[in-house]
C-alpha angles and dihedrals in degrees: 000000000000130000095250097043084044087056103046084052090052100043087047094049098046089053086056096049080056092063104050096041099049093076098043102097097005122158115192127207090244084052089057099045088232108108118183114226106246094029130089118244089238087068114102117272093217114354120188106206097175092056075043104061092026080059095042087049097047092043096044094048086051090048100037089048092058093042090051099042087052087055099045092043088063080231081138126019137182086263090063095055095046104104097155101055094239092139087059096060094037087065 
């Protein structure tokens, strides 16, 4: 793997791990009953972008460091997702 392509994983995976993460946890305006004028109920009451970010990072480097040692290890290769034989006809 190369250093770009180890990057772009990292980077993909870590904005997935953001995804998932930012719900977790999350108080609305409308849940607290405080609803800034100008704002819609569904914003969040008191988000912590920084823990946030701390738990995505820690969580993304876990994950991407699995993934990427599965990749470097050859543990699963190209060969093994190719259900539908195309590597076969592009030879």
């Amino acid at each position: 793997m190369s250093i770009t392509a180890a990057i772009v994983l990292y980077v993909v995976i870590w904005f997935v791990t953001m995804f998932v993460v930012l719900p977790i946890g999350l108080r609305t305006q409308g849940d607290e009953g405080e609803v800034v004028r100008g704002t819609h109920a569904g914003a969040p009451a008191d988000f912590k972008l920084a823990r946030t970010m701390i738990i995505v990072t820690i969580i993304g480097t876990v994950v991407w460091a699995i993934v990427a040692g599965i990749i470097v290890s050859g543990w699963i290769t190209i060969e093994d997702i190719d259900w539908f034989d195309r590597l076969d006809d592009a030879g």
